[in-house]
Each structure stands twice: as C-alpha cells, then as structure tokens.
C-alpha beads as a LAMMPS data file, in Angstrom:
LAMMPS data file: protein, C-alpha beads

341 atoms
340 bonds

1 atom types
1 bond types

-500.0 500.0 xlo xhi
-500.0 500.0 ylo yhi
-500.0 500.0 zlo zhi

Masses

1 110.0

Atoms # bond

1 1 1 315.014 -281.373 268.981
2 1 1 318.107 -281.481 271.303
3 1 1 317.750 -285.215 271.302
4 1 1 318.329 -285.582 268.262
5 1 1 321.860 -283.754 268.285
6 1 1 322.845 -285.437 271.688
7 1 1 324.763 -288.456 270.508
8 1 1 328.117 -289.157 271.432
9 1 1 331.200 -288.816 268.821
10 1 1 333.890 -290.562 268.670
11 1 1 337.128 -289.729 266.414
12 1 1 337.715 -293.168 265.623
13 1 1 337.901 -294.878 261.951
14 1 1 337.780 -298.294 261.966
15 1 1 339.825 -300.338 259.438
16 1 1 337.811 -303.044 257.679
17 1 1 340.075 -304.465 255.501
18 1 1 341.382 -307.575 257.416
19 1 1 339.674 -309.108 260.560
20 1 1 342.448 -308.226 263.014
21 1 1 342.199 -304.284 262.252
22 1 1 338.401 -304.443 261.905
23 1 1 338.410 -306.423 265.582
24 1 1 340.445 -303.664 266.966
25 1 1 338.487 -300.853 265.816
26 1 1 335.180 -302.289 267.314
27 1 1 336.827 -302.595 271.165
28 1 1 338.314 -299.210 270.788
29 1 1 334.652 -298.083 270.114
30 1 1 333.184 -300.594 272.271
31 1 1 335.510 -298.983 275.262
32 1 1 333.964 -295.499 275.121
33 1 1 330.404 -297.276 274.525
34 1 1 330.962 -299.647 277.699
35 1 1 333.651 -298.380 279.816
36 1 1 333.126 -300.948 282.342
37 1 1 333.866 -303.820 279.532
38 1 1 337.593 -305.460 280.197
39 1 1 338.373 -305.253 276.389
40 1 1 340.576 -308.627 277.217
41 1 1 337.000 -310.471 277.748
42 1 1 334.798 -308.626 274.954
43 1 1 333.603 -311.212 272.426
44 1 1 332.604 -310.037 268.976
45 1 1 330.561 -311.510 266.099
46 1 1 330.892 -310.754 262.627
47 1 1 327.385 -310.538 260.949
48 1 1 326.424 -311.379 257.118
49 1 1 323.386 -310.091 255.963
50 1 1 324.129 -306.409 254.835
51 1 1 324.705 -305.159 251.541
52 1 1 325.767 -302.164 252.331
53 1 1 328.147 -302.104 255.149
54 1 1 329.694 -304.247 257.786
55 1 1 328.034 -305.493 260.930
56 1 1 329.401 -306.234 263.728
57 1 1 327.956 -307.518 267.259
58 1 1 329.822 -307.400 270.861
59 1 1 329.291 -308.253 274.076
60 1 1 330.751 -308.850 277.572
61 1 1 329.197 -312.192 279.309
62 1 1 325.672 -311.857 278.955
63 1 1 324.304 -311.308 275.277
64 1 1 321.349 -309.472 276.290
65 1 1 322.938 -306.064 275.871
66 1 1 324.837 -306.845 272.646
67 1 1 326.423 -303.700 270.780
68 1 1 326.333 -303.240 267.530
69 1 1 328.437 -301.679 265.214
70 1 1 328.373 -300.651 261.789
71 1 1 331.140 -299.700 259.641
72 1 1 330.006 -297.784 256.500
73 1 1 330.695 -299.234 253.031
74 1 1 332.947 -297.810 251.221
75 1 1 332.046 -294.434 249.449
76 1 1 327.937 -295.098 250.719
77 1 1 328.368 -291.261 252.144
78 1 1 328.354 -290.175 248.328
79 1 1 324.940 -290.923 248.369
80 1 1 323.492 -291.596 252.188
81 1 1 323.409 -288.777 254.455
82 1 1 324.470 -290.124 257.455
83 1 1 323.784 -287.290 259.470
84 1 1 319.524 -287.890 258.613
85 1 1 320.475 -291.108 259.442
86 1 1 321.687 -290.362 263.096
87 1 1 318.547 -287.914 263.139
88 1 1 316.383 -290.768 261.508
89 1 1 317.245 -293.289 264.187
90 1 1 317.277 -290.633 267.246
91 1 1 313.529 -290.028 265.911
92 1 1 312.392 -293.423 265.728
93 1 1 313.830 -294.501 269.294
94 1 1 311.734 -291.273 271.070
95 1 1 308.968 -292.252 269.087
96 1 1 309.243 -295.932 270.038
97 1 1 309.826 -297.574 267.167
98 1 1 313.749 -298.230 267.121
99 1 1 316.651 -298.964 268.139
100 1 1 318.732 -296.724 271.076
101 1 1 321.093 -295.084 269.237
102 1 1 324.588 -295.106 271.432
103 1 1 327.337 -293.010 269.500
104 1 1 328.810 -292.302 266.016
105 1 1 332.620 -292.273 265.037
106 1 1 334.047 -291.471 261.996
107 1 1 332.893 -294.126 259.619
108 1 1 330.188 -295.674 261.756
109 1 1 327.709 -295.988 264.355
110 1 1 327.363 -298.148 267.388
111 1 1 323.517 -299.070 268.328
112 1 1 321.268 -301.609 270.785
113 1 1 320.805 -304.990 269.268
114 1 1 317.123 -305.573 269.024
115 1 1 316.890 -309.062 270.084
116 1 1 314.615 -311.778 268.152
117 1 1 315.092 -313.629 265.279
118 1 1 316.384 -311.762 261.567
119 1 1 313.278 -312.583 259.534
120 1 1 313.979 -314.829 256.352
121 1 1 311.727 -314.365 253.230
122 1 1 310.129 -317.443 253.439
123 1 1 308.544 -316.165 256.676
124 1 1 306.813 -313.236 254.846
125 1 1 304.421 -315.309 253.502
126 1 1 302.994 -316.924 257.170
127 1 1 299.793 -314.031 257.809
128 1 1 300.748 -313.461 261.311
129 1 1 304.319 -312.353 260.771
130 1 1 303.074 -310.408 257.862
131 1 1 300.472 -308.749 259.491
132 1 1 302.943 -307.698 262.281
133 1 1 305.448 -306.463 259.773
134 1 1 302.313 -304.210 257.919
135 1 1 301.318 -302.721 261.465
136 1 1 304.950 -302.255 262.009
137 1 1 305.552 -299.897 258.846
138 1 1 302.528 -298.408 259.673
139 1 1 303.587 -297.385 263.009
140 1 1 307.132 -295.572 260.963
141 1 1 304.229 -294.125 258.615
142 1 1 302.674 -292.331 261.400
143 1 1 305.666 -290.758 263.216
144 1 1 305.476 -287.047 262.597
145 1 1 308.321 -285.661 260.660
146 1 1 308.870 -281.867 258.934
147 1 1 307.228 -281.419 255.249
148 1 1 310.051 -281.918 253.012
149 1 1 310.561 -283.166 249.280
150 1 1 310.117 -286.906 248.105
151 1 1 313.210 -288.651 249.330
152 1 1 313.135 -291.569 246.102
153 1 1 313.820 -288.570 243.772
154 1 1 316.635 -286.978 245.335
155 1 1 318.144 -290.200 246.062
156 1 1 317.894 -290.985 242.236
157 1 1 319.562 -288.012 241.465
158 1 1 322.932 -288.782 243.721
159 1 1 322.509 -292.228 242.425
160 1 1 322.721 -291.231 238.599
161 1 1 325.492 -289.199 238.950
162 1 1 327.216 -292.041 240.165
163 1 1 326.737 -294.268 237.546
164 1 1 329.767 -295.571 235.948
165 1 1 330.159 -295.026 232.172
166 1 1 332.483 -298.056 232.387
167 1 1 334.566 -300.664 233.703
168 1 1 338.199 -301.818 233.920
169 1 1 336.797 -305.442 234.389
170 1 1 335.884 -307.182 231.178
171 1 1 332.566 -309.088 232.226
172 1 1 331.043 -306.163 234.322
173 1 1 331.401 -303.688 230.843
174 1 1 330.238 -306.546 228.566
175 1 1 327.326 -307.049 231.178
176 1 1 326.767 -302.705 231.557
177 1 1 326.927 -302.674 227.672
178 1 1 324.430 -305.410 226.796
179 1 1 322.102 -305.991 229.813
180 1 1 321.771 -302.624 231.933
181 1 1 320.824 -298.850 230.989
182 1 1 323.405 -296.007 229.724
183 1 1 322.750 -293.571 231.760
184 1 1 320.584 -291.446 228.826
185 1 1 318.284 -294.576 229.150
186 1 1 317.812 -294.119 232.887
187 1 1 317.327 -290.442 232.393
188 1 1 314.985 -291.153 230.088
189 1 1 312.880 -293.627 232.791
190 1 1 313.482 -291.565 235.977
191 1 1 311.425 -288.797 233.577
192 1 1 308.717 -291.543 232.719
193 1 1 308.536 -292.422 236.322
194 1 1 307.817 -288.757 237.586
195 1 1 305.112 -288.398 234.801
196 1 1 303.493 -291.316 235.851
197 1 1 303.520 -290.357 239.418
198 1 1 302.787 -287.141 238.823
199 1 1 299.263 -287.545 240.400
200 1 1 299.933 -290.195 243.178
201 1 1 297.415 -289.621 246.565
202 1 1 299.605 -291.711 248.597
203 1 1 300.956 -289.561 251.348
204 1 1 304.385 -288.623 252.083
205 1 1 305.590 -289.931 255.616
206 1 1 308.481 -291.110 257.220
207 1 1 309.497 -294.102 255.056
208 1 1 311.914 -296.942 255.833
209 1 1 312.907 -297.507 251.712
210 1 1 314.819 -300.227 252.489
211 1 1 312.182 -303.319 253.637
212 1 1 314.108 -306.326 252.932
213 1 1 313.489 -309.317 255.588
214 1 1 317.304 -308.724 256.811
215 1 1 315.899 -305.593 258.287
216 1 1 313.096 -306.786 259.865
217 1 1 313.463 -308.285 263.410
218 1 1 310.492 -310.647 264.935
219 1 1 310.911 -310.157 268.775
220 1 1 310.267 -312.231 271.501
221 1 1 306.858 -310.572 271.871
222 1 1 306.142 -312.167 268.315
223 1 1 305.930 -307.793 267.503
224 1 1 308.437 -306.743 264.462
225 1 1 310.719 -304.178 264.820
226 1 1 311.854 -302.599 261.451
227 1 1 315.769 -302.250 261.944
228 1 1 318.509 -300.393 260.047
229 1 1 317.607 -296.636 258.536
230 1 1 320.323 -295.306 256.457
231 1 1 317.703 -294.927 253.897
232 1 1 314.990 -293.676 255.666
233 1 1 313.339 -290.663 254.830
234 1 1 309.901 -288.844 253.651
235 1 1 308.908 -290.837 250.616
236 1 1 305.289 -291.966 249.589
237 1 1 303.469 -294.422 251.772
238 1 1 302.818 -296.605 248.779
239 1 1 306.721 -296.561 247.978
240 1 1 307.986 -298.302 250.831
241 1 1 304.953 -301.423 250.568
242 1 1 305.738 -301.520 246.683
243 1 1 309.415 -301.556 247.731
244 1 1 309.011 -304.535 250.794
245 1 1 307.078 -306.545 248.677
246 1 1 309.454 -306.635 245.579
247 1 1 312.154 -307.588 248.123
248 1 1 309.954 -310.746 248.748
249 1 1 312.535 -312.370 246.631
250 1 1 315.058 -312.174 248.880
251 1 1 318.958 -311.114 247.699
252 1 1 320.116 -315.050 246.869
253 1 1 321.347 -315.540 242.724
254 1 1 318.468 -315.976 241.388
255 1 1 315.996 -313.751 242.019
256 1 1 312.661 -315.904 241.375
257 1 1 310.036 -313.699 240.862
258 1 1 307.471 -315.759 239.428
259 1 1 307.524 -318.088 242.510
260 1 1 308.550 -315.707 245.393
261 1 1 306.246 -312.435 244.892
262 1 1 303.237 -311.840 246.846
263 1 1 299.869 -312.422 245.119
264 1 1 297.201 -310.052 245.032
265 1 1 294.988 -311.650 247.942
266 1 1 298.449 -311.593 250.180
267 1 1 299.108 -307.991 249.795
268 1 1 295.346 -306.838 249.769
269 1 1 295.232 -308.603 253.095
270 1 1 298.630 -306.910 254.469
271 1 1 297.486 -303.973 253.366
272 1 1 294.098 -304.471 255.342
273 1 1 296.342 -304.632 258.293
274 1 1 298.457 -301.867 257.810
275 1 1 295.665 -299.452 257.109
276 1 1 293.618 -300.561 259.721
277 1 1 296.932 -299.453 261.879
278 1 1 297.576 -296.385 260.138
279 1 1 294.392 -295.030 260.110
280 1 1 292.655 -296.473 263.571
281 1 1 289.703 -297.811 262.009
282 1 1 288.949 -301.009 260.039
283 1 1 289.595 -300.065 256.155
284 1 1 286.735 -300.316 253.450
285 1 1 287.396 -302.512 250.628
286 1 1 287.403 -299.524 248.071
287 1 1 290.185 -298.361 250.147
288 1 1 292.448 -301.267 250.212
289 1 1 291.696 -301.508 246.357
290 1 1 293.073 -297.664 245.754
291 1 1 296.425 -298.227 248.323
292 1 1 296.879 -301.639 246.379
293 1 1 296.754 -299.844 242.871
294 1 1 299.037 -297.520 243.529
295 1 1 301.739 -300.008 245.151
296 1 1 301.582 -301.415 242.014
297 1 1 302.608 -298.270 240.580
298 1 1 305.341 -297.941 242.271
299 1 1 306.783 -301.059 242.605
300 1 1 308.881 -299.938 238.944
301 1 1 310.672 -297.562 241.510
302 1 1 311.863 -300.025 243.721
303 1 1 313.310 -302.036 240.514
304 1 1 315.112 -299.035 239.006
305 1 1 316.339 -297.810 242.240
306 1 1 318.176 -301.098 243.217
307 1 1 319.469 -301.511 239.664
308 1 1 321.376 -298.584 239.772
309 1 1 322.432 -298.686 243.702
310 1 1 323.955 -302.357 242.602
311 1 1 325.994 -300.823 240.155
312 1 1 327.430 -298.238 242.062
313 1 1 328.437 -301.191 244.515
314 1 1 329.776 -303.149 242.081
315 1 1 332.374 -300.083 241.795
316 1 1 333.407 -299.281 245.258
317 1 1 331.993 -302.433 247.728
318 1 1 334.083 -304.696 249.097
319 1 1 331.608 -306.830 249.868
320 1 1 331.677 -310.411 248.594
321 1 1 328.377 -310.261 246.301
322 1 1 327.884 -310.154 242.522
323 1 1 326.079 -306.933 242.761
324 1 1 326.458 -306.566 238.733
325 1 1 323.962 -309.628 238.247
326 1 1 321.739 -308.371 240.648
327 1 1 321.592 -305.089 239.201
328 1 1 320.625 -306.987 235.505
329 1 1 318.039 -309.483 237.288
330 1 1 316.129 -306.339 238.689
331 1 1 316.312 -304.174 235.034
332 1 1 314.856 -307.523 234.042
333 1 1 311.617 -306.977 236.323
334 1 1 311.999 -303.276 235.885
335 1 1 311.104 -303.569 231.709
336 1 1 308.895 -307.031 232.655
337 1 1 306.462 -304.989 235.188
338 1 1 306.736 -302.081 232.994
339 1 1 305.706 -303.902 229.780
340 1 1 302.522 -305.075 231.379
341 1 1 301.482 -301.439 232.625

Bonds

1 1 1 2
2 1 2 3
3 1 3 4
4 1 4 5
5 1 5 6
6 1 6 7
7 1 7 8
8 1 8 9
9 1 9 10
10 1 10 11
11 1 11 12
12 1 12 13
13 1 13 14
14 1 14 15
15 1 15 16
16 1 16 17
17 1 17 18
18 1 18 19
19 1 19 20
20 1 20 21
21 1 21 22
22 1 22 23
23 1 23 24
24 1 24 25
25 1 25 26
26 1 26 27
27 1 27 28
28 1 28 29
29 1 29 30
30 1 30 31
31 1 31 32
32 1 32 33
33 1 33 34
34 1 34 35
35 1 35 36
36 1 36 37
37 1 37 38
38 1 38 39
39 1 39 40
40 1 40 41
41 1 41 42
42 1 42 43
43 1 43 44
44 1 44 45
45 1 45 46
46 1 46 47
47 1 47 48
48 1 48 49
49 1 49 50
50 1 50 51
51 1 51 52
52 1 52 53
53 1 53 54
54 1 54 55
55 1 55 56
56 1 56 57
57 1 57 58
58 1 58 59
59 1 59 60
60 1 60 61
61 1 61 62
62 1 62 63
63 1 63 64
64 1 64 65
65 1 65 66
66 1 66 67
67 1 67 68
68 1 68 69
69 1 69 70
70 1 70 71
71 1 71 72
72 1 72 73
73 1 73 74
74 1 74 75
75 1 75 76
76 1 76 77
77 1 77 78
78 1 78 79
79 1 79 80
80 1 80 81
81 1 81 82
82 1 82 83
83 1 83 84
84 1 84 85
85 1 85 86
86 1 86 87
87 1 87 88
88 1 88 89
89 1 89 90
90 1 90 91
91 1 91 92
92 1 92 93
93 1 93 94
94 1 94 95
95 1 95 96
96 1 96 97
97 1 97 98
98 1 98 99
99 1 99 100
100 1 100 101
101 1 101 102
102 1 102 103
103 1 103 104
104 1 104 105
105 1 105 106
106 1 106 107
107 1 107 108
108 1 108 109
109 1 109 110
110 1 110 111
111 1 111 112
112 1 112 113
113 1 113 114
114 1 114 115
115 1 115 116
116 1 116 117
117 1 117 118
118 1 118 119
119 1 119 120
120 1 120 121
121 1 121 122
122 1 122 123
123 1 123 124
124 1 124 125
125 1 125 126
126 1 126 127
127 1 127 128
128 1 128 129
129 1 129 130
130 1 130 131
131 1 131 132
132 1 132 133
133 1 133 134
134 1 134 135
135 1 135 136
136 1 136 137
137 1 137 138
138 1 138 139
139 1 139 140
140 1 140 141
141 1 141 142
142 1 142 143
143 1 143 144
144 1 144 145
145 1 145 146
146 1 146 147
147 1 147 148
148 1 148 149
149 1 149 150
150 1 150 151
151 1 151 152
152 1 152 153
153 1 153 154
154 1 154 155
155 1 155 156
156 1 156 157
157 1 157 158
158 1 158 159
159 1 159 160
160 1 160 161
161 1 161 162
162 1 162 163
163 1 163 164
164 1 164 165
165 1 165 166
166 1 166 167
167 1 167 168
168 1 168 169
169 1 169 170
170 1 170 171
171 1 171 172
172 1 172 173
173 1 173 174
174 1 174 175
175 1 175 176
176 1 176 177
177 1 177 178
178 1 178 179
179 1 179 180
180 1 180 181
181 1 181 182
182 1 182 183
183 1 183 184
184 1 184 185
185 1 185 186
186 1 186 187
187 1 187 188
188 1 188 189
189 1 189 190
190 1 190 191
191 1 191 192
192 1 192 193
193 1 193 194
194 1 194 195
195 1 195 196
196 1 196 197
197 1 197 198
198 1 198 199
199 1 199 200
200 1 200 201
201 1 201 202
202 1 202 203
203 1 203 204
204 1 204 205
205 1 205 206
206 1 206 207
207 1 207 208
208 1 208 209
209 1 209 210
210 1 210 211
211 1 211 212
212 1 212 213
213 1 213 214
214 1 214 215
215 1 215 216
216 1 216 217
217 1 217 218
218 1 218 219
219 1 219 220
220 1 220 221
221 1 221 222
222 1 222 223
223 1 223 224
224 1 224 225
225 1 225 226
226 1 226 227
227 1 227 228
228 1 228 229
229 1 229 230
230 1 230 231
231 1 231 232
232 1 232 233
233 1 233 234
234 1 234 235
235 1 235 236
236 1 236 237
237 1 237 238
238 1 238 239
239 1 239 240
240 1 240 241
241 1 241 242
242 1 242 243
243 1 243 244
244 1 244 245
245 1 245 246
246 1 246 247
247 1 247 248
248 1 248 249
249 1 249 250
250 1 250 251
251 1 251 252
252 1 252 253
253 1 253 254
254 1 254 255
255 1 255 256
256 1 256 257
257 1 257 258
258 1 258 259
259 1 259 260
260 1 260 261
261 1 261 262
262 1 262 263
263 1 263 264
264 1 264 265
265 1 265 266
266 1 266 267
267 1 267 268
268 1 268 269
269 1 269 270
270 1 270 271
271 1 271 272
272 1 272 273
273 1 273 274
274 1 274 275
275 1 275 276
276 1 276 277
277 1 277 278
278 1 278 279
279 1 279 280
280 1 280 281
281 1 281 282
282 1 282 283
283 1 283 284
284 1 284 285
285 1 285 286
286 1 286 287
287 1 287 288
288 1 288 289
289 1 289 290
290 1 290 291
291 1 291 292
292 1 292 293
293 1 293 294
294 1 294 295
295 1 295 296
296 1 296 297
297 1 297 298
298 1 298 299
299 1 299 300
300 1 300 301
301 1 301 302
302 1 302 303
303 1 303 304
304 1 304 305
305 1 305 306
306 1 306 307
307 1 307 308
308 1 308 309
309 1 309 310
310 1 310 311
311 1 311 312
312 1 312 313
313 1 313 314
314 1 314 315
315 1 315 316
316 1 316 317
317 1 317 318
318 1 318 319
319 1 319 320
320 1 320 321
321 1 321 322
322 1 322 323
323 1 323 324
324 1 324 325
325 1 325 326
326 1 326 327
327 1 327 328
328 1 328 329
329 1 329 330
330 1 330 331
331 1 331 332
332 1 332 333
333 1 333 334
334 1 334 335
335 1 335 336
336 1 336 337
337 1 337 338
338 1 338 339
339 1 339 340
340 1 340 341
C-alpha cells in the first residue's frame, strides 16, 4: 500500500497557544502545501466545532480549494494513533469516501476542505439527510480493511490508564468523587460490557467511532461525506450507529436526551437505508429488527467511552468546554440505559 506511506512531512510544530503563533504556524505549513500562495495574501479562518483539536481553514482568493489544518490537542497522541489515522484517511480517499490527504507535520495534518454545509443535529432528524448519512456509513462499512482486533476495546484500555485519580481543582474532584466512576468502577463495567458482547453478530469493519453531526458534511450534491478520522478503526458495525445516534444530542450543556434521541421508527428506518446500502439488496424486516437490537446494545459503549475521553480532556485540553459536566451528563445515560437493560 505505497499510497498509504506517500504523504508529505513536514518538521514543523505549530504553536497554539495565542492566535499570532498559531497564524504563523499554519502559513509556514500552508507554504510547503501551496508554494504558489504569496503568504502576504493567505487568509485564514479559525474553526469551532472540534473537541479535540484545533481547526483551522486557509485560502488564497478563491475558497474553493480551502486547506485545512489541524493542530492536535494536547496529549490526544497518548491515546490516538495518528499514524492509523494518516493510513485511515489515505484509505478512505482511494476508496472514495474522504478527504485528500495533503501532508503531516509534527503535531498536525493539513487536508482538502470538503465543501457543503457542517450538519447541525437538528438536521438528523429530516429522512433525507438521514438516509444520506446511513448510506454514507455504510459506504466506510464496506471499504476493505486487514482482520484486526475490536478497536472500542483497545481504545478503552489507553483511555483507563489515563484516568485521573484526582484533581488540583476543587469542583472537578468534588464532581470525580460524587458523580463519575473510580476507576475500579469502570473496570468493573468495561468487564460487564465485554460479557455482554461477548456474542455480538455485528461485523467488524472499518468504523468511523466518532459520528457526531460536526463530522458530517452535506455537499452540494445533497450526498454526505463523513469527515474527520482520528478515531477510525475496525470496530463493530452496530458500534458506530449506536454511537451516531447517541450523539443525536448534540455537545451543547445540556444534553437532552429525552427530547433529542431518535425513536425507534427513526432508526429502524435509517437502518433500512443503510442496510439496503451495505448489503445491495432491500433488507427484510427481521433483519432491520436484529441490526436495531443490537445498536441498542451497544449504545452503553458509546456512553462509557465519552465519559471517560471527557475526563481525560478535562486534564490536558485547552479547549474552552466544560468537558467535566459532560463527562457526568453521559455516566448519567450510561447507568439510565443500563438500568432499563
């Protein structure tokens, strides 16, 4: 897979930490990515939706070949391998469904801007976007990729060894001590997780395991392209649907559950879609029954998952987002869902 390995390097490390430095980093990058930019006239755009890392967009007079560039959070390589994710995205541009991939540097990467409009959750709930999104994922699903182990579990391990035991702050250990697991608690439910899964059908594929709208694209083709895949890897089919409809809710303060997650008749008819994309052939209802059972399943993974990744941010991100109440509101729906299994 030469293509894979061909992307550029660049031994650059771009400073975040105040808008000048990050500014300069991105047209020092942007000047091996487009040469033929004057760096005097490059204009750049600082984008807002990640959790993770930074996002930034530039461009030279016409927007349609906007760059983007992403600076890595801080400390995310403890537990993202960025080189699958280079491979992940070099993978899913040969088979058609990504973004070109245009170099890497020391903390980042610099990629095409798919152009279209950032999907909002709201818009997860009209059918056609929805449907577009399900044949979308299925599309990832079907991408051919080398057997290899469940990604979920592996990234639960990194994840757990991670977890704090406390904090300097005084409201994040009140909150760690009263409303999230101790770590011997989430031991204890990453074991009840792999017994109940222990028997799961679903198929491993190349999963996305990161769904949320802000990484889902609706082009001007009114097709969805399924951006972003730092977290991509082989993971159950049903995992990544459980996982993109919990994130129905959206990342604002209050994560509204009750009002904001899909019903049964929305996701038995996404799932209709995807399968009928995954599979070539127009599903049976005893088949979209089975797939919707065991999305249900897993949609406790998802929960856990997040829980703990918030945590971990709440340590080392220096992004502006209370990633402690977060991680509470999903152990919430983590012991809610699980109490009615």
């Amino acid at each position: 897979m030469a293509e894979v390995n061909s992307t550029p390097f660049f031994d650059i490390t771009i400073d975040a930490s105040t808008k000048e430095s990050l500014n300069q980093g991105c047209i020092e990058v942007l000047s091996h990515v487009r040469p033929d930019w004057p760096s005097g006239e490059v204009q750049l755009k600082i984008f807002t939706d990640g959790l993770t890392n930074k996002l930034v967009g530039g461009w030279h007079g016409d927007k349609k070949d906007l760059v983007l560039i992403r600076i890595y959070g801080e400390d995310t390589d403890k537990f993202i391998d960025r080189d699958r994710e280079k491979k992940n995205m070099k993978m899913m541009e040969l088979g058609g469904c990504g973004s070109k991939l245009y170099a890497a540097f020391k903390n980042g990467l610099s990629y095409e801007f798919v152009h279209g409009k950032v999907l909002e959750p709201s818009m997860l709930f009209d059918p056609q976007i929805y449907r577009e999104v399900a044949k979308c994922l299925a599309k990832m699903h079907k991408v051919k990729i080398e057997a290899s182990s469940v990604s979920m579990w592996n990234f639960l391990e990194k994840l757990l060894k991670l977890y704090p035991d406390n904090f300097s702050d005084i409201n994040k250990q009140k909150l760690l001590k009263e409303n999230l697991f101790s770590l011997d608690e989430l031991n204890e439910e990453v074991s009840f997780l792999r017994e109940r899964l222990a028997d799961v059908k679903s198929p491993v594929v190349f999963c996305h395991n990161d769904g949320m709208p802000a990484n889902m694209v609706l082009k001007e083709d009114e097709t969805v392209a399924l951006i972003d895949l730092e977290y991509g890897g082989p993971n159950h089919a049903a995992y990544d649907l459980a996982n993109l409809f919990n994130e129905y809710i959206g990342c604002d303060e209050f994560l509204d559950y009750k009002r904001n997650y899909p019903n049964e008749y929305l996701m038995k008819d996404w799932i209709s879609s995807y399968l009928a994309e995954f599979n070539g052939q127009e599903p049976t209802k005893d088949s979209i029954s089975e797939l919707y059972e065991e999305v249900v399943k897993f949609s406790l993974c998802g929960h856990l998952i997040w829980s703990i990744w918030a945590v971990i941010q709440a340590v080392n991100s220096q992004i502006e987002f209370d990633y402690m109440d977060y991680a509470r509101q999903r152990v919430e729906q983590y012991k809610f869902v699980k109490n009615k299994m």
